[in-house]
Backbone bond lengths (Angstrom), bond angles and torsions (degrees), N, CA, C in turn:
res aa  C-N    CA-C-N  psi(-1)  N-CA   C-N-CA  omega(-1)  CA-C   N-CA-C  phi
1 X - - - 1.448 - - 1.520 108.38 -
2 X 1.343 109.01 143.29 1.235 99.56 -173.52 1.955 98.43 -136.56
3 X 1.072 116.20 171.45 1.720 116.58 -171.25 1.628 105.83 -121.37
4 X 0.938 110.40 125.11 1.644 117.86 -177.93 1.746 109.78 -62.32
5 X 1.252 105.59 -169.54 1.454 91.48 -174.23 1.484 118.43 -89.87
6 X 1.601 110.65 -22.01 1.377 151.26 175.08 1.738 87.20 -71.33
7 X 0.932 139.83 -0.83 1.444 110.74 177.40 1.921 122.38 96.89
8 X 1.615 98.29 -30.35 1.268 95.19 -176.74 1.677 118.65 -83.18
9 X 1.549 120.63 141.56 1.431 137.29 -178.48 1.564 117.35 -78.62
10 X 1.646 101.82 107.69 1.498 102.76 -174.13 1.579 116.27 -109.27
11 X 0.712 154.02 142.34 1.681 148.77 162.22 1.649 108.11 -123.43
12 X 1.508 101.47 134.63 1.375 105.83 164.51 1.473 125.73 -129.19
13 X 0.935 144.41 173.45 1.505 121.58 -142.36 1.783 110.14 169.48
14 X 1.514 110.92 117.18 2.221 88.71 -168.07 1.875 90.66 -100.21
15 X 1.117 78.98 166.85 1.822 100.44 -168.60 1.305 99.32 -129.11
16 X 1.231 132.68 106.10 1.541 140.60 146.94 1.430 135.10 -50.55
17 X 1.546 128.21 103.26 1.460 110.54 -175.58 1.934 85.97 -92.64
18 X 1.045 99.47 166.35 1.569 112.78 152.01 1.300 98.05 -142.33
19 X 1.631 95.64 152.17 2.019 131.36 172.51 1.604 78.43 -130.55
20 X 1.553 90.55 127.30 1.619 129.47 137.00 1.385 116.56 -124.28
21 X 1.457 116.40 148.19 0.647 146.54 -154.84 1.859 140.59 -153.03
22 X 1.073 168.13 172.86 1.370 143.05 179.25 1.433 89.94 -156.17
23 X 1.976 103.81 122.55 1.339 100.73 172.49 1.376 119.72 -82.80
24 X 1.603 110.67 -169.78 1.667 104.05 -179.37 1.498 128.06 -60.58
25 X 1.434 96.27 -4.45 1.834 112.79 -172.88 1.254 80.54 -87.91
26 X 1.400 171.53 -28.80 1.400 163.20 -123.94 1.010 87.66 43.02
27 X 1.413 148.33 74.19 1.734 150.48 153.47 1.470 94.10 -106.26
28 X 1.616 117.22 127.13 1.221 131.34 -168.45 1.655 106.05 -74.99
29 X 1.164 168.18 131.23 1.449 137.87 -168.86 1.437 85.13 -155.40
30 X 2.020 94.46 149.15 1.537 107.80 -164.04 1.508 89.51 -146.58
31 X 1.902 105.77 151.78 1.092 117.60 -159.16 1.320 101.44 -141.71
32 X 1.626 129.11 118.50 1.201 120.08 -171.88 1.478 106.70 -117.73
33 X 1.665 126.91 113.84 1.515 105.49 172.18 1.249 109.51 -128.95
34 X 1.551 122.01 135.15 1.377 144.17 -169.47 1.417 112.29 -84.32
35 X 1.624 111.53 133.92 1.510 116.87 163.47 1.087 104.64 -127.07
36 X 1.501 96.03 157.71 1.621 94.81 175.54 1.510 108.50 -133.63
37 X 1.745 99.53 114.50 1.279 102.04 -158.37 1.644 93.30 -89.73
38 X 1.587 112.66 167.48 1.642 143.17 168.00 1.361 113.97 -135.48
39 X 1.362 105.25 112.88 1.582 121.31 178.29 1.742 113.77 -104.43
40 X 1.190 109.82 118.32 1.255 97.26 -179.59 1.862 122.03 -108.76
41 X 1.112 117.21 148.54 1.746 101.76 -178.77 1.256 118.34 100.82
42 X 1.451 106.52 -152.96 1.229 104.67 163.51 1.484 135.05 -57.05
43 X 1.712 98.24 -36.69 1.903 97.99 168.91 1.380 100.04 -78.46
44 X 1.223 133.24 -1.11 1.822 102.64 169.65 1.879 91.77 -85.60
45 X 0.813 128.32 -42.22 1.676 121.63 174.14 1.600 116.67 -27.39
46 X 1.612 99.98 -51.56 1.473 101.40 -152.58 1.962 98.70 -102.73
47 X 1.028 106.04 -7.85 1.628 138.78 160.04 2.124 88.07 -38.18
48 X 1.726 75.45 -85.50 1.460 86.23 -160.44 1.475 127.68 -60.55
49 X 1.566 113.10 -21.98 1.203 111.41 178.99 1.596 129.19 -76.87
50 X 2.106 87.85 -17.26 2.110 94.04 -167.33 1.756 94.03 -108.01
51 X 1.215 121.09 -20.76 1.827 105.40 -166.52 1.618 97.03 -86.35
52 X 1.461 77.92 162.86 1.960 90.84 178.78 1.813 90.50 -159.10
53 X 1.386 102.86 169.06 1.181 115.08 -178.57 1.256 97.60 -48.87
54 X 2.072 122.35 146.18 1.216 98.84 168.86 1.341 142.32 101.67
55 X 1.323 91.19 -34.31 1.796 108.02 -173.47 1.661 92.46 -99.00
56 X 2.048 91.00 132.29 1.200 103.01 -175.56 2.042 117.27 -71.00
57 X 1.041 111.04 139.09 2.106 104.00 179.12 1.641 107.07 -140.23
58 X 0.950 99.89 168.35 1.529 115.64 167.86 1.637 108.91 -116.67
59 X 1.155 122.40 130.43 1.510 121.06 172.43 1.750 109.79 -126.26
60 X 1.045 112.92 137.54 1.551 124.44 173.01 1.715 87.26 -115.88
61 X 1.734 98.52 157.55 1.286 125.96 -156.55 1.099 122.96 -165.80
62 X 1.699 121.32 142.52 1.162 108.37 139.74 1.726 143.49 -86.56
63 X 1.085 133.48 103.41 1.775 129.21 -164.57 1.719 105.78 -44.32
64 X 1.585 117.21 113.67 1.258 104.64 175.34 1.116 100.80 -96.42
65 X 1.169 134.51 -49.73 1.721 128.62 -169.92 1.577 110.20 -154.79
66 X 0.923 106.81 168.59 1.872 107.00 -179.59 1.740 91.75 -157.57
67 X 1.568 87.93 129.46 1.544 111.92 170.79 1.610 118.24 -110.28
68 X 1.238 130.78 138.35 1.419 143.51 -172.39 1.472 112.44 -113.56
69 X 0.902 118.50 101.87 1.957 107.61 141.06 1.665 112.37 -168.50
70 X 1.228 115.22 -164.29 1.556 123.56 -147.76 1.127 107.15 -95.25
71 X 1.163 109.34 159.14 1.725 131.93 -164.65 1.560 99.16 -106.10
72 X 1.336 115.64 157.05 1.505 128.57 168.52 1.704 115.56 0.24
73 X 1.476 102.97 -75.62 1.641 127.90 173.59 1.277 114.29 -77.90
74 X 1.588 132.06 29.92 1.157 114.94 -150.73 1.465 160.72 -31.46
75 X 1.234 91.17 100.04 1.455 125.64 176.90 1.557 105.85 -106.29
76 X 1.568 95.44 123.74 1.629 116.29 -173.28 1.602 99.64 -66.82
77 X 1.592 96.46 119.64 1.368 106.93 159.65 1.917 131.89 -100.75
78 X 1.412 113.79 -169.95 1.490 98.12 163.96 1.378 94.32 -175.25
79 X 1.524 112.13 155.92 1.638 124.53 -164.45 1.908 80.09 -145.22
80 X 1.846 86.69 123.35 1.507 90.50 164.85 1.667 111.31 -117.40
81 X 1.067 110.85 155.83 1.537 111.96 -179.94 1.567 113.48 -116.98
82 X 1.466 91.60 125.43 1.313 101.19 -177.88 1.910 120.58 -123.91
83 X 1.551 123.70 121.31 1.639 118.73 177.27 2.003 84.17 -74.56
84 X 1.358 108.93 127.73 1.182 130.71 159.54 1.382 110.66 -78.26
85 X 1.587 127.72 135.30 1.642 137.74 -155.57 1.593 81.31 -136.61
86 X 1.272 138.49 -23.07 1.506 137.02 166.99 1.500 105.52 -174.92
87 X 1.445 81.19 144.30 1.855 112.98 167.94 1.232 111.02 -118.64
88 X 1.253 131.71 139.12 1.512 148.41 159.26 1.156 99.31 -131.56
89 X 1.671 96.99 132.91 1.443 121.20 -169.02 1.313 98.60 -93.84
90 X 1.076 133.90 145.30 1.493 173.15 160.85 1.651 122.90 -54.42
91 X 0.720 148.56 160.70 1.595 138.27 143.55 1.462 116.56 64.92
92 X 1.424 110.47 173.77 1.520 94.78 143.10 2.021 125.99 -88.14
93 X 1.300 101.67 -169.49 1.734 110.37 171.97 1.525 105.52 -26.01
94 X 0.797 109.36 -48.14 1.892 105.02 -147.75 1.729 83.64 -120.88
95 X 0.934 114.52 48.30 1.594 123.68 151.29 1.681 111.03 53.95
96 X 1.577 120.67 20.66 1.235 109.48 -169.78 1.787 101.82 -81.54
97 X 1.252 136.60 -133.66 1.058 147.14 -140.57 1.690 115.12 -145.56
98 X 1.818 98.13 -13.19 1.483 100.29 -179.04 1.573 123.25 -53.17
99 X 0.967 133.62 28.65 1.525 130.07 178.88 1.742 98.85 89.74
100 X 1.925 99.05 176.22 1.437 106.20 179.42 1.559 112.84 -61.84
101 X 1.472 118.45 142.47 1.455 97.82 163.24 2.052 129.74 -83.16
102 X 0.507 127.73 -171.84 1.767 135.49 -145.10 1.981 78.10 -101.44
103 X 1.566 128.59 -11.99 1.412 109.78 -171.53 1.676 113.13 -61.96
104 X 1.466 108.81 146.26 1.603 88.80 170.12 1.728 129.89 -70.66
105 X 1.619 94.17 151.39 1.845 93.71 166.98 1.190 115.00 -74.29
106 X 0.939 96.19 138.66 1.717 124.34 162.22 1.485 137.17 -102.47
């Protein structure tokens, strides 16, 4: 997290979904697409103090822009950008599966 010059608290931070999937060949197939969220305020505060690599969230957003192109081997990529309006955290701490935790939404 970092603080503007004006005082206000920003954090930015990318979030990975993956889709897998298995086509009709039984070919296992996996899909990784990147956002890169910006929290500003109080949720960039509380942003920075609860996520860690890993840790499962939900983010609502507005989409500012999304950029495309190729990776090493090229294979088409894409990074979307999103200002996050709320996060709810996921899991417990260490990203397992125990249900939401008790932190507040934002």
């Amino acid at each position: 997290m970092r603080v503007t010059p004006t005082g206000t608290s920003v954090a930015s931070f990318t979030l990975a979904v993956n889709k897998t999937w298995v086509t009709q060949d039984g070919e296992k197939k996996e899909k990784t697409t990147w956002f890169r969220i910006t929290a500003w305020r109080k949720l960039a505060e509380t942003a920075a103090q609860h996520l860690a690599k890993g840790r499962q969230i939900l983010v609502v957003g507005e989409v500012e822009e999304a950029s495309a192109w190729s990776d090493r081997d090229g294979n088409p990529r894409a990074t979307i950008e999103v200002t996050a309006t709320l996060i709810r955290f996921l899991g417990g701490k260490n990203g397992d599966h125990g249900g939401e935790d008790t932190l507040p939404e934002f």
